[in-house]
C-alpha positions in Angstrom: 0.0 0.0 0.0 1.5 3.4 -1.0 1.4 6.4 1.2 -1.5 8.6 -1.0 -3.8 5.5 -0.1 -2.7 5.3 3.2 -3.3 8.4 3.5 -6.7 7.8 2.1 -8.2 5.9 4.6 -6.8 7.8 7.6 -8.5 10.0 9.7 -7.0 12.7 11.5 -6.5 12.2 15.1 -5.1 15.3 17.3 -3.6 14.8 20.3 -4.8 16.9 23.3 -2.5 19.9 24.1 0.0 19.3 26.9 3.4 21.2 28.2 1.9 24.0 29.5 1.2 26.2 32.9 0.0 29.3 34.3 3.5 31.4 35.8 3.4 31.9 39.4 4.1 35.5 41.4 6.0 34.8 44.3 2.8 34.6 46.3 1.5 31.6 44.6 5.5 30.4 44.1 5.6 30.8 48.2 2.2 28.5 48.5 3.0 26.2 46.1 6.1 25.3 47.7 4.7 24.7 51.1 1.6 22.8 49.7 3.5 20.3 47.2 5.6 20.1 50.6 3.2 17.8 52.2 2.5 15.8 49.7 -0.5 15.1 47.0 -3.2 12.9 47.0 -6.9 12.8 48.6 -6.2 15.1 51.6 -3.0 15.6 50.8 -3.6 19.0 49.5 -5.9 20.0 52.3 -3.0 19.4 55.1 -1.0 21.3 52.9 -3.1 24.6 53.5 -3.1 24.0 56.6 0.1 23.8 57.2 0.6 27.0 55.1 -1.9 28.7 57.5 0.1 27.5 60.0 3.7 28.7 58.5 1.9 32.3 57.7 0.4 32.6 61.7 3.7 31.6 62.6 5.6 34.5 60.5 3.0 37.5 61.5 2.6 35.7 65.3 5.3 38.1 66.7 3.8 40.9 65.3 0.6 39.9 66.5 1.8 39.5 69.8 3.3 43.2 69.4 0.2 44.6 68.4 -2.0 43.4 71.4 0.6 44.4 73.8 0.8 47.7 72.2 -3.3 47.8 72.1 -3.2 46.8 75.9 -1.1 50.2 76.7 -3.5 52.3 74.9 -6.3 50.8 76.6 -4.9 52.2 80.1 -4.3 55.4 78.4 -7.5 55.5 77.5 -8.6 54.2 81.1 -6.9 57.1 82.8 -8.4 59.6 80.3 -11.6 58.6 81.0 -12.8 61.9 83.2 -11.4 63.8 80.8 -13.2 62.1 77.6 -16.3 62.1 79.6 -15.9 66.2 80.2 -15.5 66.8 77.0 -18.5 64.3 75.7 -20.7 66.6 77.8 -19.1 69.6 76.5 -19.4 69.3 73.5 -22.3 66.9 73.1 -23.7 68.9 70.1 -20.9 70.0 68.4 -19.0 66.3 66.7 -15.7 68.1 65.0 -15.1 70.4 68.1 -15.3 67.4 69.7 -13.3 65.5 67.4 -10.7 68.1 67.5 -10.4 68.4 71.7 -10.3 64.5 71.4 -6.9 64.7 69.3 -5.4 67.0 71.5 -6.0 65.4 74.3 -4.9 62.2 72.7 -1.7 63.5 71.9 -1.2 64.8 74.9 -1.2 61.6 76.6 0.4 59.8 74.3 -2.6 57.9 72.5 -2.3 56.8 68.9 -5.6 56.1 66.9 -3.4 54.8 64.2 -1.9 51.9 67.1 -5.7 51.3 67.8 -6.4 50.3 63.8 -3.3 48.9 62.7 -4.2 45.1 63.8 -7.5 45.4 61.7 -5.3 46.8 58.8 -3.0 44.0 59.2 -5.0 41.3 59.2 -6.4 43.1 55.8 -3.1 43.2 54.5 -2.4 38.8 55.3 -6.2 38.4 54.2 -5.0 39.8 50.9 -1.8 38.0 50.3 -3.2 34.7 51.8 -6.1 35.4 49.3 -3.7 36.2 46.0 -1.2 33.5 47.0 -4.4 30.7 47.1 -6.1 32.4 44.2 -3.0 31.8 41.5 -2.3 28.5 43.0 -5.7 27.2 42.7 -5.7 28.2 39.2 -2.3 26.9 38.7 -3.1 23.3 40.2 -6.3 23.7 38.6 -4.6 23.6 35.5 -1.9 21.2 36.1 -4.7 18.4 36.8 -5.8 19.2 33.6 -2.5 18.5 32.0 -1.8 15.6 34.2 -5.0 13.9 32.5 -4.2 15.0 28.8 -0.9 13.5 29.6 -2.6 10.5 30.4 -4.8 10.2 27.7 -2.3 10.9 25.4 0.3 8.1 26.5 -2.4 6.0 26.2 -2.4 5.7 22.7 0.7 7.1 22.0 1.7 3.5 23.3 0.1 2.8 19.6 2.8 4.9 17.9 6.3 5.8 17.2 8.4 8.3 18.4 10.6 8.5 14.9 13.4 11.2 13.9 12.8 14.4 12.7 14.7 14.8 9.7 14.5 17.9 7.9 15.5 19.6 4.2 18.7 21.9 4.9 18.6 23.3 1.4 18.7 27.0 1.6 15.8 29.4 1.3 14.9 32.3 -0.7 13.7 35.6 0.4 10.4 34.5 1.3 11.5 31.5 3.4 10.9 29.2 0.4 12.9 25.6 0.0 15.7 26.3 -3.1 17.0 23.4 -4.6 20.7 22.6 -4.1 22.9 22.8 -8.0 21.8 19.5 -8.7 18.3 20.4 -8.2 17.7 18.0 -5.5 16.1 18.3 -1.5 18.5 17.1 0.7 16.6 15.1 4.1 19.1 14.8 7.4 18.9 13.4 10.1 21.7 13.5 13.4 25.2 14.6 13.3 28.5 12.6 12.4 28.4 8.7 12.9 24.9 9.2 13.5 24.2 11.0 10.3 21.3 10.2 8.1 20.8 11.6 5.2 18.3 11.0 2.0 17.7 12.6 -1.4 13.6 13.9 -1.8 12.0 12.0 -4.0 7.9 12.1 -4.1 6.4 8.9 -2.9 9.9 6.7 -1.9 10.4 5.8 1.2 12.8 4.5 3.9 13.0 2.1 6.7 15.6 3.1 10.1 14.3 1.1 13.6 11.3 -0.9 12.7 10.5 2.6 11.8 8.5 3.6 7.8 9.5 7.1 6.8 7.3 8.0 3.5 7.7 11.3 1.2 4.9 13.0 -0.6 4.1 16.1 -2.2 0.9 17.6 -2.3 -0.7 19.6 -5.2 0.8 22.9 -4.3 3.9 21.1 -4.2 4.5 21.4 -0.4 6.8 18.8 0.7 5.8 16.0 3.4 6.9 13.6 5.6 5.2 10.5 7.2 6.2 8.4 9.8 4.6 5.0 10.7 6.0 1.7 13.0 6.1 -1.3 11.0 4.2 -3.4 13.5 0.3 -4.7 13.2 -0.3 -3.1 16.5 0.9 0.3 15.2 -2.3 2.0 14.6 -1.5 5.7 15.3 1.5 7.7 12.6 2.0 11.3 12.3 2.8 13.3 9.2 4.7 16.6 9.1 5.4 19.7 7.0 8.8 19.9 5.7 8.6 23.3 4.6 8.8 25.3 8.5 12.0 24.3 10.1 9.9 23.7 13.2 8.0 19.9 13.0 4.7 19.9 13.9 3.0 16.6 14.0 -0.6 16.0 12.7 -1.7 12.1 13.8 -3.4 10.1 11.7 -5.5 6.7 12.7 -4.6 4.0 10.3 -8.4 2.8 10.1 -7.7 -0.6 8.5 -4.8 -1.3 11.4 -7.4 -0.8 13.7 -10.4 -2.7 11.8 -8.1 -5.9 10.9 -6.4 -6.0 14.4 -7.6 -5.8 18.3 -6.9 -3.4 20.9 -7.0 -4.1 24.3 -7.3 -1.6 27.1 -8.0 -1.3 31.2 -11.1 1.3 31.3 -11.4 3.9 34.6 -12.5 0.9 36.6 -9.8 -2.0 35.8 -12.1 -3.8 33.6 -10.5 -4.8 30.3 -12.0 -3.4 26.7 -11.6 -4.5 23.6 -11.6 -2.5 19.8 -11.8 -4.6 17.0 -13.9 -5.0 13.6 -17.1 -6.3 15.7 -17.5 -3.5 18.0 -17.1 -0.7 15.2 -19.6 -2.5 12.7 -21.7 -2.5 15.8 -21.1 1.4 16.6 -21.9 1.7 12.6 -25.2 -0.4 12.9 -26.2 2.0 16.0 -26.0 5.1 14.3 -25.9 5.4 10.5 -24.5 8.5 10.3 -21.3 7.1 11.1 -18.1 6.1 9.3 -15.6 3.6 9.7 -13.4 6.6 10.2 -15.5 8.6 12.5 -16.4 5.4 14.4 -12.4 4.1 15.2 -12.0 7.8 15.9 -14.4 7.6 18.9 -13.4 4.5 20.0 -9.6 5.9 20.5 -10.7 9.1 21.6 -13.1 7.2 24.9 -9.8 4.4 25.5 -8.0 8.2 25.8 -10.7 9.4 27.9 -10.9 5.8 30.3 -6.9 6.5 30.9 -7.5 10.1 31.8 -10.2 9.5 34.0 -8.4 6.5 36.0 -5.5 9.0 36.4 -7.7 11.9 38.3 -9.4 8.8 40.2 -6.1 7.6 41.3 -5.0 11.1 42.5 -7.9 13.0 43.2 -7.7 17.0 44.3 -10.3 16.0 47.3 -10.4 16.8 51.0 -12.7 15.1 53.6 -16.1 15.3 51.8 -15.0 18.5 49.1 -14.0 16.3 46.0 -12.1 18.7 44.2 -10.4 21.4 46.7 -9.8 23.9 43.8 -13.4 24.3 43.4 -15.8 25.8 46.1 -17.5 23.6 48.7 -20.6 24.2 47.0 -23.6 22.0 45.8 -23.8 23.9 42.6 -20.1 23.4 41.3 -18.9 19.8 40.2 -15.8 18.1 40.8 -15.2 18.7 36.7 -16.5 21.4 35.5 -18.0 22.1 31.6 -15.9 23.9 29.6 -17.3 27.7 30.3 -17.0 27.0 34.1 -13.2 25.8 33.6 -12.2 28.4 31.4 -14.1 31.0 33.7 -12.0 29.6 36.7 -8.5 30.0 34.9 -8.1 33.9 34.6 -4.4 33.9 34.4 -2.3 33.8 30.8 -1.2 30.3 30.2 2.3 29.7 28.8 2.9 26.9 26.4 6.1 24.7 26.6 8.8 26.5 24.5 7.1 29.5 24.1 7.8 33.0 26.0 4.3 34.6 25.1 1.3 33.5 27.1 -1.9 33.2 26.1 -5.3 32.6 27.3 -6.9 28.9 28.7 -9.5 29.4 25.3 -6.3 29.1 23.2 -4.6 26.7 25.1 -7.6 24.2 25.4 -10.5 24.1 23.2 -13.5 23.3 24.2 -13.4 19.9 21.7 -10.4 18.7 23.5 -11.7 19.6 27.0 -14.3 17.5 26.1 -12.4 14.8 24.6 -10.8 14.5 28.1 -13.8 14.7 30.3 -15.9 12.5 28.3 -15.7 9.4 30.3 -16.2 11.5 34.1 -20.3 12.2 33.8 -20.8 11.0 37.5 -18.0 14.1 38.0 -19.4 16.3 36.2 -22.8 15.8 38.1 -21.8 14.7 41.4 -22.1 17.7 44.2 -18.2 19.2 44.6 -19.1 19.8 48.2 -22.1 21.0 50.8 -20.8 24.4 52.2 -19.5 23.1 55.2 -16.5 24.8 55.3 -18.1 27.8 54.1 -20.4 27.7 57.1 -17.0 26.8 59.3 -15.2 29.5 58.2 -18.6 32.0 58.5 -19.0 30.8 61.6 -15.6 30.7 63.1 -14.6 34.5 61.8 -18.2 35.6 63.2 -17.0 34.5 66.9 -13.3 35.9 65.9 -14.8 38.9 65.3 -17.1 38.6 68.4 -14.2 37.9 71.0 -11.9 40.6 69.4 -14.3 43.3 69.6 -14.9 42.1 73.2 -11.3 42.6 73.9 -11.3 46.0 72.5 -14.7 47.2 74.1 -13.6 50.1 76.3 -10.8 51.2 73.8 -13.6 51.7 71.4 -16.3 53.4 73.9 -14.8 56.8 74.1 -13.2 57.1 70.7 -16.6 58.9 69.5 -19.6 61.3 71.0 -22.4 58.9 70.5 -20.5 56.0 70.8 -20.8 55.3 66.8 -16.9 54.0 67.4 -18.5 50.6 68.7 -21.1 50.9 66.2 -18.8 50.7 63.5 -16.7 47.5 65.2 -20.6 45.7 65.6 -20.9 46.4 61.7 -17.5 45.4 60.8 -18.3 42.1 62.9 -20.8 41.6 60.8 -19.3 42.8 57.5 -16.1 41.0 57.2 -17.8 37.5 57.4 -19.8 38.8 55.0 -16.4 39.4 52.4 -15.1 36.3 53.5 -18.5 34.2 52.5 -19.0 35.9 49.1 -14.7 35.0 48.2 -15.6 31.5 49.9 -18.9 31.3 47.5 -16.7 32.3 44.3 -13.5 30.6 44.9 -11.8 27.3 46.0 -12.5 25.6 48.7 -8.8 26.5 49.7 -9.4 29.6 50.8 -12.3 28.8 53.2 -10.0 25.9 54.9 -7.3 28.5 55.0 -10.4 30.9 56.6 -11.3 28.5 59.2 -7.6 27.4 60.2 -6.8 31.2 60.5 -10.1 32.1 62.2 -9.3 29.1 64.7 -5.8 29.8 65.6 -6.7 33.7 65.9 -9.0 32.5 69.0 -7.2 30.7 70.6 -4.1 32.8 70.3 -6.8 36.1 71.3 -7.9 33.9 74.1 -4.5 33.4 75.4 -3.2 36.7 75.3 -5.8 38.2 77.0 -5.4 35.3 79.7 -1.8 36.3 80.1 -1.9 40.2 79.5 -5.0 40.3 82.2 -2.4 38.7 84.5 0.0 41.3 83.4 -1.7 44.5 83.3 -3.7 44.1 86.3 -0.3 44.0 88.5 0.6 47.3 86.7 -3.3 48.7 87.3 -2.9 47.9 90.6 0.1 50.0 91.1 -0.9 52.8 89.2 -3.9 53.0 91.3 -2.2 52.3 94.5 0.6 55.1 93.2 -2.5 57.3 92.9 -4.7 57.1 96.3 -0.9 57.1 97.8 0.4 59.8 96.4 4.0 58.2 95.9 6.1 59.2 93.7 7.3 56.3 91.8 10.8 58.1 91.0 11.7 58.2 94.5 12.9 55.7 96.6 11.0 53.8 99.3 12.7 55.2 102.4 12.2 58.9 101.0 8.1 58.3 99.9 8.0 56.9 103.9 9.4 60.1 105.0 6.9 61.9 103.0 3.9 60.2 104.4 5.2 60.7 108.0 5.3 64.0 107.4 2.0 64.8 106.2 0.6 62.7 109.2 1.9 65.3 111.2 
């Protein structure tokens, strides 16, 4: 059989589009390395947040520490400026900026900092946001790599089918317009390697040659571009490629020998272990089924599901779940799926995607088309129906940030109660209570799952770290309470010594 017949009764058969990844900013770099840390796998993935929560409380726990020491100090300023604040409430009870304004002064004259009051709550703005940009490119990023990690699969699959040839190429020189110029004996020269392992072979339209079990086949077509096929010589060597001679790049376009396929079997382990078989009985039956088909079209599906069975078996074997969330880049919603259709994928992947060997990225629509998407996903229905999760976490997290908030704004009660006439300072820290959890819910509604286990780790360590510095600052602060009050009622002088503040209260006894 000669190569235009071959060619014939082939069928074009592309490969899904692998080698490629989103770039990752040093936030996402800084996750990803302590997430792949842990390890991958069901759970897997889940520790690994936690134990980035972990690593991030760990980094900003000094700070924290700083903070509620430094919060504590203010508070007795405040405590002691109490008389005052209540004066000037009165005073100016009608009249909020001269109010405002007597407040500063008399804040600065004690040495009170509003800013010192804030700066937790803009700190814990400032983590929320890296924590959220680091999880947000890394979700997208892993989100992606599954992807790729199941086209990989699908495509060894029946690559096994194929050959893996050499790319030999025409070094003749080009003109102007990148056109192939024929040497001075008006020949194409093909070659292959370098030195000893040097092949080289003279173009002639329609000859071929063997090297490795390997069939390498010339042919020209009627605009007199110049081609290349490449086919293994076994029975079971259904899939070849052709390529264009004429770019110096090769691009491979696979073909499905169709009477390989029809005169042979192929035997293959679907998702579940369970062997399949393709062979001339099962595509005459697929024909029978549904006239519309070919023998072409029908062998095409048959590869494309055995690429699909592979694919699925390899996200089964290595699944993105945690607990009951099935895929943790997803939210722990009813509504989403552990694989999503095509919009919702391509809607969840916002970042440029970078193609192995290229330095220009491009979008995920580019990348993968909806046909290959498909291709891929066509053997995980119960996936793509099955609930990805049933807010659980998102109810955690709500709920654990809602009694964060709660405790916090207990600790800072009278540091807020005087910071305003009407007392709208507390107002404002009941709203915020309720108005964080609220941000945090909607980002847990519209992102991965991630970022609500990160929520309720950080929510969880946060009380327990609020609970214990209180424990221990009370302890603290009430020994220095107690002296400034005892300092007061005794009028000592806490500059002097002991034996001199004695002399002094002797002295006023008499």
């Amino acid at each position: 059989m000669n190569i235009f017949s071959l060619l014939a009764e082939s069928v074009d058969f592309p490969m899904l589009t692998q080698g490629f990844q989103i770039g990752l900013d040093w936030l996402g770099q800084f996750a990803k390395i302590i997430i792949e840390s842990v390890g991958s796998g069901p759970n897997m993935i889940g520790l690994g947040v936690i134990v980035f929560t972990l690593v991030l409380k760990a980094i900003t726990l000094p700070f924290d520490i700083y903070q509620r020491v430094k919060m504590r100090k203010q508070t007795l300023i405040m405590r002691n400026m109490q008389d005052d604040l209540e004066k000037l409430q009165k005073q100016y009870a009608n009249d909020k900026n001269q109010y405002s304004q007597k407040m500063m002064e008399l804040y600065k004259k004690n040495g009170y900092s509003m800013f010192g009051a804030c700066l937790p709550m803009i700190v814990s703005l400032v983590i929320l946001i890296v924590a959220f940009q680091g999880f947000n490119a890394y979700s997208q990023y892993a989100n992606l790599s599954t992807y790729e990690k199941m086209a990989s699969a699908y495509n060894s699959a029946i690559l096994e089918y194929g050959v893996d040839g050499c790319d030999y190429q025409i070094v003749n020189s080009r003109d102007e317009q990148g056109k192939l110029q024929p040497d001075e004996n008006g020949n194409y020269v093909l070659v292959w390697g370098e030195n000893e392992n040097k092949d080289e072979h003279t173009w002639q339209n329609g000859a071929s040659w063997e090297r490795e079990n390997i069939v390498y086949s010339m042919y020209e077509e009627e605009n007199g571009d110049k081609f290349l096929s490449v086919k293994g010589k076994g029975e079971d060597k259904f899939l070849f490629y052709i390529y264009s001679l004429e770019t110096t790049d090769v691009s491979r376009q696979y073909q499905l020998d169709v009477d390989r396929i029809y005169a042979g079997t192929v035997t293959y382990n679907d998702k579940t272990g369970a062997e399949q078989t393709i062979n001339a009985a099962k595509i005459d039956a697929m024909i029978a089924e549904n006239v519309d088909l070919t023998r072409q079209t029908a062998c095409r599906r048959l590869i494309s599901d055995m690429g699909a069975h592979a694919a699925a078996k390899a996200y089964a074997e290595n699944p993105p779940s945690f607990l009951w969330i099935r895929n943790i880049y997803n939210p722990d919603v009813s509504y989403s799926h552990p694989i999503q259709d095509y919009n919702s994928f391509v809607g969840s992947i916002r970042s440029g995607v970078t193609l192995e060997g290229q330095t220009n990225s491009v979008s995920v629509k580019e990348a993968v088309s909806e046909t290959f998407y498909n291709n891929i996903t066509s053997q995980m229905q119960q996936e793509k129906e099955a609930p990805n999760g049933y807010f659980i976490m998102i109810v955690i997290s709500i709920g654990l940030m809602v009694l964060s908030q709660f405790i916090t704004m207990k600790s800072q009660k009278e540091s807020n109660k005087y910071q305003t006439v009407d007392g709208s300072g507390a107002k404002t820290q009941k709203i915020m209570m309720i108005m964080m959890p609220l941000i945090y819910a909607i980002f847990a509604f519209m992102y991965s799952a991630m970022f609500s286990i990160y929520m309720s780790m950080s929510s969880f360590i946060g009380i327990l770290v609020t609970l214990l510095a209180n424990l221990i600052l009370d302890r603290v602060f009430r020994k220095k309470e107690a002296e400034a009050i005892k300092q007061k009622y005794t009028r000592t002088v806490p500059w002097k010594t002991k034996e001199e503040n004695k002399k002094d209260k002797k002295n006023k006894k008499r």
